[in-house]
N, C-alpha and C positions, 0 to 999 in steps of 0.2 A: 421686555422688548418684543411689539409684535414680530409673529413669522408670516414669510408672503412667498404663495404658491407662485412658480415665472415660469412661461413658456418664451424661450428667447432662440436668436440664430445667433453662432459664432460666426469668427472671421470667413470661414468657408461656407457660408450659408446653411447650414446643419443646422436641424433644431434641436433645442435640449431644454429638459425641464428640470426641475428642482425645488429647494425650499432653501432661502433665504432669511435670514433674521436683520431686521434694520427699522428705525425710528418711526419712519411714515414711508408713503410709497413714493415720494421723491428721493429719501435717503438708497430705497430698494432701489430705484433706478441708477445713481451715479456707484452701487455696490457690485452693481452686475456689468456696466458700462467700465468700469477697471479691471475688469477680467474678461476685456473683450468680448461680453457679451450683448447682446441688442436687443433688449427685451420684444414681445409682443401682446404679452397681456402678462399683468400681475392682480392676485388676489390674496387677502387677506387671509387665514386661517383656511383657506378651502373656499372662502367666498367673495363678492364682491365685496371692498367697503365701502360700506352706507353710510361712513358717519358727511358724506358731502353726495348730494343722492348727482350732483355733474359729473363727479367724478367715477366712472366706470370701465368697465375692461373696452369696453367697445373705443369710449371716446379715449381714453390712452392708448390704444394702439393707433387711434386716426389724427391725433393731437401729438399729445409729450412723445410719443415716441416715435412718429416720422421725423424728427434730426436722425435719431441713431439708424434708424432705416437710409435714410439722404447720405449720412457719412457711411454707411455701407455700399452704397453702390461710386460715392465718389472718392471710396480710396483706389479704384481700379484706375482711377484719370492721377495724369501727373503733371504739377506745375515745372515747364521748361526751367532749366537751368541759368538762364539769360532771367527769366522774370523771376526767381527765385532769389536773384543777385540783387535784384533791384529791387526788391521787399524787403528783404533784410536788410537793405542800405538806408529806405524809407523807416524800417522799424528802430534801427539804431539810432536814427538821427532823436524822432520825435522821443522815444521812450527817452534816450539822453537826455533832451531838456526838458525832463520832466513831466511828462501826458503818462496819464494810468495806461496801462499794457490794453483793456477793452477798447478806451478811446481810441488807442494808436490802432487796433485793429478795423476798428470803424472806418476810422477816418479814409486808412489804404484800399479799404474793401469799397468805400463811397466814390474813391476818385479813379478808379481802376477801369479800365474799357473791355477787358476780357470777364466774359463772365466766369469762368471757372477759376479767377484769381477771387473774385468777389463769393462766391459760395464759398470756397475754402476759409477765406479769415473772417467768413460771417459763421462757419460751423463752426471753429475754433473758439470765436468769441464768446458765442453762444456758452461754450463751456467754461471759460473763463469767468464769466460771468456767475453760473453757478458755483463755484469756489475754487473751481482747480488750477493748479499752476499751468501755464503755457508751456511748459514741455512735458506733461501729461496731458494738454490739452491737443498737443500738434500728435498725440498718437492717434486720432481718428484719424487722419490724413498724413498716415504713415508712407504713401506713395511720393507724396510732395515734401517732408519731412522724415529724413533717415534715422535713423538709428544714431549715427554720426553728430548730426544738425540737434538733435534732440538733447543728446551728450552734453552738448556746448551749451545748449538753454539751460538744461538741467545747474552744468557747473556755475554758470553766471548766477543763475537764483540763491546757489547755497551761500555763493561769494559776496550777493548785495549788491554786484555790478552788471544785472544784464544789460545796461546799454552799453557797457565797454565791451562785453563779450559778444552783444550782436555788430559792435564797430572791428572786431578783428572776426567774426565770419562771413560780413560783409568786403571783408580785405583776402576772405579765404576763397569766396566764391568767387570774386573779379580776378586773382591771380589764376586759378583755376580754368575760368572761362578764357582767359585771355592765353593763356598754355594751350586749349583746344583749338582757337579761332587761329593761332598763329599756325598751325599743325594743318587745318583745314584749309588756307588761306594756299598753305606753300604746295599742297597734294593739288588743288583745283586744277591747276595749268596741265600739269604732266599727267594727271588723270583723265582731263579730256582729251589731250596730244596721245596718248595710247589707244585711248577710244576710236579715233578718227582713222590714227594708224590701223590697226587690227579693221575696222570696217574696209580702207581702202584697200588691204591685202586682200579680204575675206571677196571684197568684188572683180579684182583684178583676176584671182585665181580661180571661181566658179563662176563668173561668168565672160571674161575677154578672154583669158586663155584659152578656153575650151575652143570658141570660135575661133579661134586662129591656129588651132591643131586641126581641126577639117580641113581647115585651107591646105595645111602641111603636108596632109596626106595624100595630096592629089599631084605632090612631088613625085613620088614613087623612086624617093631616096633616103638613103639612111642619116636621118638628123643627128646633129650635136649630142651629146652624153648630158651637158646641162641641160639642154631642150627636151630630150627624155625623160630625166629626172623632173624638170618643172612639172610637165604635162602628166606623167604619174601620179604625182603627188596633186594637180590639179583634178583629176581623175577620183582621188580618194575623197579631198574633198567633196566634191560634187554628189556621189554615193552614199558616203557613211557620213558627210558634216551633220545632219540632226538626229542622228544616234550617237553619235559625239557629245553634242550639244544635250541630250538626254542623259547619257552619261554619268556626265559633268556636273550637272544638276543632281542627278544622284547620290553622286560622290558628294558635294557639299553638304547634302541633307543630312546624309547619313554619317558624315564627320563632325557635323553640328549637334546632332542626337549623341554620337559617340563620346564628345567632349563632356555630357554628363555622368559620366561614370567615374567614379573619383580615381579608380586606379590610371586609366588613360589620360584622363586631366593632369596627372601631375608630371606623366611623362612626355608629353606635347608641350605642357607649360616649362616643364625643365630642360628641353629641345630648347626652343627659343630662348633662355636664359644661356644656355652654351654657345650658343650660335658669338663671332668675334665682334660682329659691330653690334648688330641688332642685339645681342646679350645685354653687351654692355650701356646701351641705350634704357634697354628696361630697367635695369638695375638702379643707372640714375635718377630714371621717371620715379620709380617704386621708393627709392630713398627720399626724394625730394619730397614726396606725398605723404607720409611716413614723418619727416622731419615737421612739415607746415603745420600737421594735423596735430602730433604730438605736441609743438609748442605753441599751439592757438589753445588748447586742452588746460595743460599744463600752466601755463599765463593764467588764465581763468580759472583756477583754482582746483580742476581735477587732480586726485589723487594717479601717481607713474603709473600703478598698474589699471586703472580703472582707463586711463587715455589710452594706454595702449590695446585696451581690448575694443575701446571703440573708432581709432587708428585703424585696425586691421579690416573694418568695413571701405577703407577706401583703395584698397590691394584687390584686383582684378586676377592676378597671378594665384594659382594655388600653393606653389612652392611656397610665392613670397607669405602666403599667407599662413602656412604653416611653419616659417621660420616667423613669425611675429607671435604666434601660439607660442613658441618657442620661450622665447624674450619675455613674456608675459608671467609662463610660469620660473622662471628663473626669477624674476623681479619679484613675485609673489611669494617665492620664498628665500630673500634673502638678499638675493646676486647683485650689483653692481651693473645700471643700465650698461653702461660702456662694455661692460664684460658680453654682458647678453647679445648686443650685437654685434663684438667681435666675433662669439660662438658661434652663430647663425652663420659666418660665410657668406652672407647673400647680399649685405648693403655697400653701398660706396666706401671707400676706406675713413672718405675727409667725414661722412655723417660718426665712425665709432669714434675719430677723435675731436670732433668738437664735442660730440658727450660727456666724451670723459675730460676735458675741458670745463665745459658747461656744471659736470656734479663736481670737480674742483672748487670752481670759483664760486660756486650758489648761484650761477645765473643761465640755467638749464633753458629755460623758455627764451629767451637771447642768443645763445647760440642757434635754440633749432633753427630757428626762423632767418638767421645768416646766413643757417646750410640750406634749407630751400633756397633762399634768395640764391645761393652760388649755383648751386644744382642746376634750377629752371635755366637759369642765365648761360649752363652750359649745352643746356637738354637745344635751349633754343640757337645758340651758336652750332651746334655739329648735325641739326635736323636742315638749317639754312643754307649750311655749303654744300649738304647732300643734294637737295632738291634743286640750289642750281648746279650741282652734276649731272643732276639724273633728268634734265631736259634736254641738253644736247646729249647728252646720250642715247635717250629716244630717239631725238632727231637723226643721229648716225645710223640707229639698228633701222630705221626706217628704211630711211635713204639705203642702206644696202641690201635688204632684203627687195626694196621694189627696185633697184641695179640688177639685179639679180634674172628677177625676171625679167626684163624690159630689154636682155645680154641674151636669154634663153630665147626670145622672140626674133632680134636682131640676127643671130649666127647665121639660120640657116636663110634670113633673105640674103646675108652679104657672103653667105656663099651659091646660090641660085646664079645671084649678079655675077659672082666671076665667072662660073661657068656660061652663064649667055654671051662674055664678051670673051671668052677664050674660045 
């Protein structure tokens, strides 16, 4: 087997050289292209091969090897989660009734109006094409394609059913998006009604109050205790509000930077897990995510512990994702799913027994997918009575903070008035 000299970039743009062994220089390329590398020139023994005098370092780096240059700079771009939903639901359909995996790729990449959906499943196909399966093919476009998503390719391939596996992660993505869009739907209102609020304080207190403490002061009497206090603290505003505002912004930055440290990550993340409503909120988002994923996995023929390690890519929480470590290795050696999430402490109670329910009866992927369904169902019921509490309740802290002032401006005219008529 010849060897071939490669000068290539990995995933961070780093060059690296070496010596490969492989059939021809097509084989050297999909050799290096599986260990995430991107070739830029290869030669034979030290030299060019001449047995095809087209075939040369120059024109393979300006040829064959701009896709792998193209998938390198387009895994930094990511396909939206909405049109991600909707590819998979296009690829499920066709692959089901039977169109080869490249066709279906074609076809979606042909009829698609964004171009960055169409370079995506034109680069994928491209590899497909040459021999690889589509969930080593979806690794060049690891941005638009997870670890997760990949998972699920993977296990459908081994199972002989990817069109049934791309019809339940087309059922994962729509539940999914549809859990966000309800969540951002119910935030819109009360987050512009804060906005609105907080600006109209922000103007009432640096710039009408101030005006109407000069007027006050040509009283040359002792004003209200509230009217004091207002104008104080109108006062402060007016001087330190964008060193406030600078602050503030600092503070966020530096809380944002701070949360990459894994020891404070997990004590911020396991804050908010104790916290009495908001705890408990996360827990059932975090179970529900957890149950859908495991038994979309598990359905589609992943092995328990293999689902659950690619499960734990969809856990945003550190704790939670350090109790899914957890459960993994228990299950890896030995344990009893239901046990392992009893151990953990961290999931909903109804997710450890339908588990253990579910490895009763042999019908594990059945149950998860009833405890998402319940979960979402209750995630979505206690987020909907919140949001309509928490808009009249804006509305009241509104109303009494601008009562407030509009009481602090009033005292001393309607005490002026009485002393001009007494």
């Amino acid at each position: 087997m010849p060897a071939y000299q490669y000068e290539a970039l990995d995933a961070q743009g780093k060059k690296q050289r070496g010596v490969i062994a492989a059939d021809s220089l097509r084989d050297a390329k999909k050799r290096l292209q599986s260990k995430t590398l991107f070739p830029v020139s290869l030669t034979e023994g030290g030299r060019t091969k001449a047995s095809d005098a087209s075939v040369t370092t120059s024109s393979i780096s300006r040829l064959s090897l701009l896709p792998s240059l193209s998938a390198l700079s387009t895994r930094r771009e990511k396909i939206s989660s909405r049109d991600l939903a909707m590819v998979t639901r296009q690829m499920a359909t066709m692959i089901g009734a039977g169109l080869p995996v490249d066709e279906t790729l074609q076809a979606i990449a042909a009829q698609s109006e964004k171009p960055l959906i169409r370079d995506v499943l034109t680069n994928i196909r491209s590899r497909v094409v040459e021999g690889e399966k589509l969930s080593e093919a979806m690794k060049v476009e690891a941005a638009s394609f997870d670890d997760l998503y990949r998972a699920m390719i993977a296990a459908g391939e081994a199972s002989g059913d990817l069109g049934g596996i791309l019809a339940r992660i087309s059922e994962y993505c729509d539940k999914s998006e549809d859990v966000k869009s309800k969540v951002q739907a119910a935030l819109v209102y009360p987050a512009a009604l804060s906005v609105i609020a907080s600006g109209v304080l922000v103007l009432l207190m640096t710039f009408v109050v101030p005006k109407i403490a000069v007027q006050f002061e040509s009283f040359n009497a002792e004003l209200p205790a509230l009217t004091r206090f207002v104008i104080g603290l109108s006062d402060i505003l007016t001087r330190f509000g964008p060193a406030f505002l600078l602050i503030f912004i600092a503070a966020a930055i530096g809380y944002s930077a701070a949360l990459r440290r894994q020891p404070l990550r997990l004590k911020v993340h396991g804050f908010w897990l104790r916290l009495p409503l908001v705890g408990r909120l996360l827990r059932v988002v975090a179970s529900a995510r957890l149950a859908r994923t495991l038994g979309t996995l598990v359905e589609g023929g992943s092995p328990v512990p293999e689902a659950i390690l690619a499960a734990r890519e969809t856990q945003s929480n550190q704790v939670v994702r350090d109790a899914v470590d957890g459960i993994y290795k228990d299950v890896r050696e030995g344990g009893a799913l239901a046990s392992a999430f009893r151990k953990s402490g961290i999931f909903a109670p109804l997710l450890v027994y339908m588990v253990a329910m579910g490895e009763k009866s042999g019908s594990l992927p059945h149950m998860l997918t009833k405890t998402a369904d319940y979960l979402e169902g209750e995630f979505d019921g206690v987020t909907r009575t919140l949001m309509n509490l928490l808009e009249p309740a804006i509305v009241v802290i509104m109303g009494l903070m601008v009562g407030v002032i509009v009481m602090s401006i009033m005292l001393p005219i309607m005490r002026l008035n009485s002393l001009v008529l007494s």
